[in-house]
C-alpha positions in Angstrom: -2.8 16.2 6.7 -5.3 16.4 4.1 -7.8 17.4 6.3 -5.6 20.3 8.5 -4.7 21.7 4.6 -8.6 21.7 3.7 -9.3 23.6 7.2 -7.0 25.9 6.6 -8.4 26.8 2.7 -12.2 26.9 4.3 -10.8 29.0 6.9 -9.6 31.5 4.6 -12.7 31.9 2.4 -14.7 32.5 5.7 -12.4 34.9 6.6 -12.3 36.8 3.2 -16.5 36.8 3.8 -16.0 39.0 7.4 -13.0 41.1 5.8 -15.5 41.6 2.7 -18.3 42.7 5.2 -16.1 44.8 6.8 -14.6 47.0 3.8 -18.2 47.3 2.7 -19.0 48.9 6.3 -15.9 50.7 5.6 -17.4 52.1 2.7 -20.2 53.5 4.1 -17.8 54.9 7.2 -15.2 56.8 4.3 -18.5 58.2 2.5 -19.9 59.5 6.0 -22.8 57.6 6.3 -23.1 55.7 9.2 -22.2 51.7 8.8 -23.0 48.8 11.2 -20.6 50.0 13.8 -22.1 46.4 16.1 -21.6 43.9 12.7 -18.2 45.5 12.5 -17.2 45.1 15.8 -18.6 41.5 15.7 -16.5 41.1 13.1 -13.3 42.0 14.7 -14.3 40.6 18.1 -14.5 36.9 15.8 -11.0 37.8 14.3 -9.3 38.4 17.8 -10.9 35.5 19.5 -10.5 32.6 16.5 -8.2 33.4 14.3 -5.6 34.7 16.7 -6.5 32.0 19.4 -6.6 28.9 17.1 -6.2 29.1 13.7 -2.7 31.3 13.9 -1.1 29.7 16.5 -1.3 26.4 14.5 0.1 27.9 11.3 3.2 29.0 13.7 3.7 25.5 14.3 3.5 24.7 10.8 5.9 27.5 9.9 8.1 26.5 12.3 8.8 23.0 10.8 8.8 24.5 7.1 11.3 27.1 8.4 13.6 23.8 9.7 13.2 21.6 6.5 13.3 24.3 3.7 15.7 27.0 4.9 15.5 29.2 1.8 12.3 30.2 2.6 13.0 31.1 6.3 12.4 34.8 5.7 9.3 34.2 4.2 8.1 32.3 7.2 9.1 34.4 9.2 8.2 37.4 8.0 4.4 35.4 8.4 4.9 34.9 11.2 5.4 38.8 12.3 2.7 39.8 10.7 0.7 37.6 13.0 1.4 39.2 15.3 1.1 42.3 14.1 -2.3 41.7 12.9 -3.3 40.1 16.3 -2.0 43.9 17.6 -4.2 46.2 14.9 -7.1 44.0 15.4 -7.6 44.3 19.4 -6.7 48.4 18.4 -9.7 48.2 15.9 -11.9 46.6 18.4 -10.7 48.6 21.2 -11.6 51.7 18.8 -14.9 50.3 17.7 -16.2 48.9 21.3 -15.4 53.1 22.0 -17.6 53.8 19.0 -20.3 51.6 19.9 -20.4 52.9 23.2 -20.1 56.7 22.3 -16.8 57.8 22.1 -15.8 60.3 19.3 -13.1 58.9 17.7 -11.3 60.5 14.8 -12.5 58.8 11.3 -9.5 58.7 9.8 -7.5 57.1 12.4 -10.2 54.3 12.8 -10.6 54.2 9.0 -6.8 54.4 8.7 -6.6 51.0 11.2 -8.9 49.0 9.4 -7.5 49.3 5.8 -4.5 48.5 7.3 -5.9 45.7 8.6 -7.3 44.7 5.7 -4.8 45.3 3.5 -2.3 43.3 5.7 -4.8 40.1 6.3 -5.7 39.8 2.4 -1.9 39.5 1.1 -1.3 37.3 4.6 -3.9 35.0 3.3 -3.1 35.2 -0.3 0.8 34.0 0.4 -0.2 31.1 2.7 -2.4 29.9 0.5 0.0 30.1 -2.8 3.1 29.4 -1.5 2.6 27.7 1.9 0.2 25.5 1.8 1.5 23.5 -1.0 4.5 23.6 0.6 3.1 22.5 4.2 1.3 19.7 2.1 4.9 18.6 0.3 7.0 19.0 3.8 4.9 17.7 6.2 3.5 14.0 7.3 0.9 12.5 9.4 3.1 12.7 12.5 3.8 16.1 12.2 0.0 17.1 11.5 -0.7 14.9 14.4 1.8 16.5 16.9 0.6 20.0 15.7 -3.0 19.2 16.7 -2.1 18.0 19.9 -0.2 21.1 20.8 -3.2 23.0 19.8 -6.6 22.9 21.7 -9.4 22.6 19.6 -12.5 24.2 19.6 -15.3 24.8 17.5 -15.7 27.8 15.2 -17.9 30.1 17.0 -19.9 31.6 13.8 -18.7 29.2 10.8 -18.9 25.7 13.0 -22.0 23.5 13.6 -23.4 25.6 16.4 -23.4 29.3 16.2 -22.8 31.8 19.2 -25.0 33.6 20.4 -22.7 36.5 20.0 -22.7 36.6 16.0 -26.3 36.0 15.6 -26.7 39.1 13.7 -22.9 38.3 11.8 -24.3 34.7 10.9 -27.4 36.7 9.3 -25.6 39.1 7.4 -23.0 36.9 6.3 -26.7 34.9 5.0 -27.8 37.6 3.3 -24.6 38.2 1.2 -24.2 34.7 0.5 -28.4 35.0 -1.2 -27.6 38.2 -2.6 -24.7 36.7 -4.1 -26.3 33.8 -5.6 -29.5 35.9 -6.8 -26.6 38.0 -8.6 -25.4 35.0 -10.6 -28.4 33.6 -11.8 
C-alpha cells in the first residue's frame, strides 16, 4: 500500500513538471511567438498514453472501493472520476489539434490555447484533490489485499519518460524536462 500511495505522489510531481512545460509553451503561444509545438505535443502524446492508460484506470479502482466504504464522499469520487474522463477526452482533442499544427494545419489560436488551459486548469485541481483528500483517505480505507487486487487488475508497465529506460519518443521531453530541473537548481543556489 505504501508503495501504490508513494507512486501515486511521484506520479503527480512528474506530471506537474510536463503541465509546467506545457503552460510555459503556452506562454510563448498566447504572446504570439512560436513555442515548441513537437515538446508540446510530446507532452500530451505522454499524458494520453500513461496517465490515461495506467495511472487513471488504477485510481478508478481505488475510487471505487472508497466510494463503497465511505459513502459521504461518493460525490467527490465520482465527480473524480468524470473528470477522468473528461480529461482523457480534451487531451486526445489537444493532441489531435497539435499533431495538425505540427504537420501544418492552421488552426485557430484561441481555440487550441482555449483547450489547453482547460486542460490544465482541470488536471492541476484533479491532482491537488487526490492528493489532499484522497490519498490519505485511500491510505486510511484500504489494506494489502485491496492494493494487491488493484495491481492485478491493472497491467503494469514501465513509465515511458520518468521510468528506468527512457523512449525513444521523449528524448527531447526527457532533455528539456533536464534542463528545467538544472535551471531550477542553479536558481536556488
Amino acid at each position: 500500500m505504501a508503495n501504490t500511495l508513494a507512486l501515486w505522489r511521484e506520479e503527480h510531481v512528474n506530471f506537474t513538471k510536463l503541465l509546467d512545460i506545457l503552460e510555459q509553451q503556452l506562454g510563448l503561444f498566447h504572446q504570439g511567438t512560436s513555442p515548441n509545438y513537437e515538446l508540446m505535443l510530446d507532452i500530451m502524446y505522454y499524458m494520453t498514453h500513461y496517465p490515461d492508460v495506467l495511472h487513471h484506470p488504477k485510481e478508478d479502482l481505488v475510487f471505487a472501493l472508497i466510494k463503497e466504504r465511505e459513502a459521504k464522499i461518493a460525490g467527490r469520487v465520482e465527480a473524480l472520476t468524470e473528470q477522468h474522463s473528461s480529461l482523457r477526452h480534451t487531451g486526445e482533442q489537444l493532441v489531435r489539434d497539435l499533431d495538425g499544427i505540427v504537420n501544418g494545419s492552421i488552426l485557430p489560436r484561441d481555440r487550441v490555447e482555449a483547450t489547453a488551459r482547460a486542460y490544465l486548469a482541470t488536471f492541476r485541481n484533479h491532482m491537488r484533490v487526490e492528493d489532499t483528500e484522497i490519498l490519505p483517505l485511500a491510505g486510511r480505507l484500504l489494506g494489502d489485499n485491496d492494493w494487491a487486487e488493484i495491481d492485478v487488475k491493472i497491467r503494469h508497465f514501465e513509465d515511458p519518460l520518468f521510468g528506468s529506460r527512457t523512449d525513444e519518443r521523449y528524448a527531447a521531453l526527457a532533455e528539456q524536462i533536464a534542463r528545467e530541473s538544472k535551471d531550477a537548481g542553479s536558481a536556488i543556489r
